[in-house]
VEXDREN-2710 file (C-alpha; in Angstrom, 1 decimal):
% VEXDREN-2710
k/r/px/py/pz
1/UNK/0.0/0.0/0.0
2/UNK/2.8/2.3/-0.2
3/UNK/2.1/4.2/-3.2
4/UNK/-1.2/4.9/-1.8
5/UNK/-1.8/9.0/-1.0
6/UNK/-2.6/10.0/2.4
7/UNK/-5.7/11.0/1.5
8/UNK/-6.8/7.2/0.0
9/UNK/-5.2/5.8/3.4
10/UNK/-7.5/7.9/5.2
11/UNK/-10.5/6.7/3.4
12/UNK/-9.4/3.3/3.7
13/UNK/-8.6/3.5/7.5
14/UNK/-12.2/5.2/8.5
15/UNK/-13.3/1.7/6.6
16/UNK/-11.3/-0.3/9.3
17/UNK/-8.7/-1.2/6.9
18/UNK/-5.9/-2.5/8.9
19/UNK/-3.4/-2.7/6.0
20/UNK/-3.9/0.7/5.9
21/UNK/-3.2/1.5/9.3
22/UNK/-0.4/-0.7/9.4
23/UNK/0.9/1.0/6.4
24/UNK/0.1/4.5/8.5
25/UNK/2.0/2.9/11.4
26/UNK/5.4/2.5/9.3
27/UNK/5.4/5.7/8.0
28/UNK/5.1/8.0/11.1
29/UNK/6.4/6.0/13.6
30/UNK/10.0/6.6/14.1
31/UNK/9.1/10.4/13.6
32/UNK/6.4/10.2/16.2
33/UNK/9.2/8.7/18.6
34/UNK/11.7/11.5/18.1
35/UNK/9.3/13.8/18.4
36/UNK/7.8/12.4/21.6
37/UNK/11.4/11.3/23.0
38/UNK/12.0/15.5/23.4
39/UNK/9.5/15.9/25.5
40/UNK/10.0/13.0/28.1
41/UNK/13.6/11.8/27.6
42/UNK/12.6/8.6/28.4
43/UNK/13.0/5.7/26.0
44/UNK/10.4/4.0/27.7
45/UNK/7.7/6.2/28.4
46/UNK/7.8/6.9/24.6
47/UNK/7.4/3.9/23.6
48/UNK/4.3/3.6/25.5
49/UNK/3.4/6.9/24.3
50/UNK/3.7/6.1/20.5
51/UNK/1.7/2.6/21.0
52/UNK/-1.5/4.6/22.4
53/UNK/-1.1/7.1/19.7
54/UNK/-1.6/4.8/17.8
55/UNK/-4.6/2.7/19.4
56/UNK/-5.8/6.0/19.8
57/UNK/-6.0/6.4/15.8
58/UNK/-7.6/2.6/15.3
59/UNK/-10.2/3.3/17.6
60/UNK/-11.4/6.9/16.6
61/UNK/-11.1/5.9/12.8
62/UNK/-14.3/6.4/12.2
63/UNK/-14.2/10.9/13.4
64/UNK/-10.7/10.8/10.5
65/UNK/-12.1/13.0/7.9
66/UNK/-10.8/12.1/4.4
67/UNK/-9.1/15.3/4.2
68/UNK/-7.8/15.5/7.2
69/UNK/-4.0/15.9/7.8
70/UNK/-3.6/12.2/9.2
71/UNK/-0.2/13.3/10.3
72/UNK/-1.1/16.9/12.0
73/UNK/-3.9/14.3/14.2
74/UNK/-0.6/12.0/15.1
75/UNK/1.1/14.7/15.9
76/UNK/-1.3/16.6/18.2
77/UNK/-2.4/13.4/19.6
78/UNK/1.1/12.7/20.6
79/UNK/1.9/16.0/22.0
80/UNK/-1.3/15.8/24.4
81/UNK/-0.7/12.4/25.5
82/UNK/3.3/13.5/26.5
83/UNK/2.5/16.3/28.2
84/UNK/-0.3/14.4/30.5
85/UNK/2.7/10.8/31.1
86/UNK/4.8/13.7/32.3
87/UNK/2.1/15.4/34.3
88/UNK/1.5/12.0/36.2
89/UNK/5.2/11.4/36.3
90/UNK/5.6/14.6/38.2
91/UNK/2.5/13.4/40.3
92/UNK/3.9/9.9/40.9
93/UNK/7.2/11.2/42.0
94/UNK/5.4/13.6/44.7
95/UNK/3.7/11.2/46.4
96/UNK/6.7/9.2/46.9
97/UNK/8.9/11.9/47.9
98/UNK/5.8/12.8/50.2
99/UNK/6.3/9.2/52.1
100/UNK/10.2/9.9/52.6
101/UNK/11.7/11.5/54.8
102/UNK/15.5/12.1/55.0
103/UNK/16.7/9.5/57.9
104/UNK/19.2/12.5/59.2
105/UNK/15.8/14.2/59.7
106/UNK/14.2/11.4/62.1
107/UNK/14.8/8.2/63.1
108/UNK/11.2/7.1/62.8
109/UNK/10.8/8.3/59.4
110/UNK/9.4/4.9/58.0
111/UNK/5.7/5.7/57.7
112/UNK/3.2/2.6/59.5
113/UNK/0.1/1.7/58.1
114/UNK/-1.8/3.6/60.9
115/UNK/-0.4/6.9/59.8
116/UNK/-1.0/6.1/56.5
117/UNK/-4.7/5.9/57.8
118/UNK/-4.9/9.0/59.5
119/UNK/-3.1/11.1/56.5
120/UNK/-6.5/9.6/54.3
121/UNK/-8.5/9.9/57.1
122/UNK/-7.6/13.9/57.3
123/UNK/-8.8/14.4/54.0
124/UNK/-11.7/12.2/54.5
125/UNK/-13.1/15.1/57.1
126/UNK/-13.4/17.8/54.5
127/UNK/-17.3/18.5/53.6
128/UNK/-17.7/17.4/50.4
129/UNK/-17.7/20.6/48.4
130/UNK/-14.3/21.1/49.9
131/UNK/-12.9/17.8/49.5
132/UNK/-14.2/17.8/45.4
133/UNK/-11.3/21.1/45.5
134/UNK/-9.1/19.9/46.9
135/UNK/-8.8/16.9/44.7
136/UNK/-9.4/18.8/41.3
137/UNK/-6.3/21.3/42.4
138/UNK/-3.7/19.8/44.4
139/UNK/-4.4/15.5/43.1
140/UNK/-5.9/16.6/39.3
141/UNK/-3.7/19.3/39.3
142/UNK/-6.5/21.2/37.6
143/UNK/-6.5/25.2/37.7
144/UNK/-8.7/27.3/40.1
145/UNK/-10.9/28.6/36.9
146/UNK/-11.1/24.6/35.8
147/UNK/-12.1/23.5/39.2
148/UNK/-14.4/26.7/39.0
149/UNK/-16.2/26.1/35.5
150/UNK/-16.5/21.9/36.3
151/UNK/-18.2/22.8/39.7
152/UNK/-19.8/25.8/38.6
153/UNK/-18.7/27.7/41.3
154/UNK/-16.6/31.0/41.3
155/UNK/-13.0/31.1/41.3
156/UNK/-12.9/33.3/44.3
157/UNK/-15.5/30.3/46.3
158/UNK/-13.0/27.8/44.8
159/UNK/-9.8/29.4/46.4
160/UNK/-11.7/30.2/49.9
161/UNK/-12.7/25.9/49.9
162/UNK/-9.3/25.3/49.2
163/UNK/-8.1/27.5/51.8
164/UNK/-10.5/26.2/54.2
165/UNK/-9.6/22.4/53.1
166/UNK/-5.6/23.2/53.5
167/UNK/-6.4/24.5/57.2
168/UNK/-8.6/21.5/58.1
169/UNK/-6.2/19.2/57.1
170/UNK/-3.9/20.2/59.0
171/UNK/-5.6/21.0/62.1
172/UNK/-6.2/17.3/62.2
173/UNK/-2.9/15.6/61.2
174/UNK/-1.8/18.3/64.3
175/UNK/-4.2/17.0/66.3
176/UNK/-3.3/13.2/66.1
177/UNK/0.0/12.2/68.3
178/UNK/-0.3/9.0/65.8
179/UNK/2.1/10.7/64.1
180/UNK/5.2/10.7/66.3
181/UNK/7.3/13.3/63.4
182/UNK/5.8/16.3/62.8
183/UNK/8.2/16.1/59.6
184/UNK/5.4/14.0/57.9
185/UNK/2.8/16.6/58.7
186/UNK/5.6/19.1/57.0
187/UNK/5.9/17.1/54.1
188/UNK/1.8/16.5/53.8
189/UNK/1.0/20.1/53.6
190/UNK/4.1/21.4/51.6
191/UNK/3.7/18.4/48.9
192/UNK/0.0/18.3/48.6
193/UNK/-0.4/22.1/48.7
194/UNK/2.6/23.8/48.0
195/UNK/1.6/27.2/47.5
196/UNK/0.2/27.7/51.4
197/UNK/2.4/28.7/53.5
198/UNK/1.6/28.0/57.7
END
């Protein structure tokens, strides 16, 4: 099917030709990898990356218009999808780093399962307008105007919950001699909402 135009493949595709998505697959797929590999530096991840793209195209076939740039869609797609791996990369690594705590720092660093519970247990308290902030800004990562529009709430109401929610939590981990460091109560607040400062 090489000497087929992009436009025929397209045509073929939305049909749920798999020739011609295999024959789309060879010709963008080491440029998709370079182009993705920039973004993440991470052989890996890209990898991964590239292989959704790509399931991503066989199962909206059907929405490829004929005319559509097939490899403007692969490109976008793949740009959208890097930029949310690194996002939850970035997420991943904060929760770890928010479980460790330097050993020079305390010698009962190692968090049990009880604290564990009381850390969710914390959040748990928050009314539930409060606790759907919280976890659309500082888990989602999501803006104070995103969390705003998908509530349908103010942006102002949505950085006094948050507010309120940052206080709460805190009041409570205080409040719990369960947790013997106050490091982890440190590390809590500063990796879950880093822009308050107490």
């Amino acid at each position: 099917m090489r000497g087929l135009t992009n436009y025929e493949l397209a045509v073929r595709l939305r049909n749920g030709d798999l020739d011609a998505f295999n024959t789309l697959y060879w010709k963008y797929h080491a440029a998709l990898y370079l182009n993705v590999i920039k973004l993440t530096k991470d052989a890996g991840l890209t990898e991964d990356i590239v292989q959704e793209v790509f399931i991503t195209l066989w199962e909206k076939r059907s929405g490829i218009m004929e005319d559509q740039s097939i490899a403007g869609w692969l490109f976008t797609v793949s740009y959208h999808k890097s930029v949310d791996a690194l996002k939850r990369k970035f997420k991943e690594a904060s929760v770890i780093k928010l479980f460790v705590v330097p050993q020079e720092e305390s010698e009962n660093a190692d968090l049990s399962d009880a604290q564990i519970n009381i850390l969710n247990k914390a959040l748990e308290q928050l009314s539930p307008q409060k606790s759907k902030v919280f976890t659309l800004c500082k888990i989602e990562g999501k803006s104070y105007e995103q969390a705003s529009v998908q509530l349908n709430i103010s942006k102002h109401t949505v950085k006094e919950y948050l507010s309120e929610a940052v206080k709460s939590v805190k009041v409570y981990l205080h409040n719990h001699p369960e947790l013997k460091t106050s490091m982890v109560v440190v590390l809590l607040i500063k990796q879950l909402v880093p822009f308050f400062y107490f």
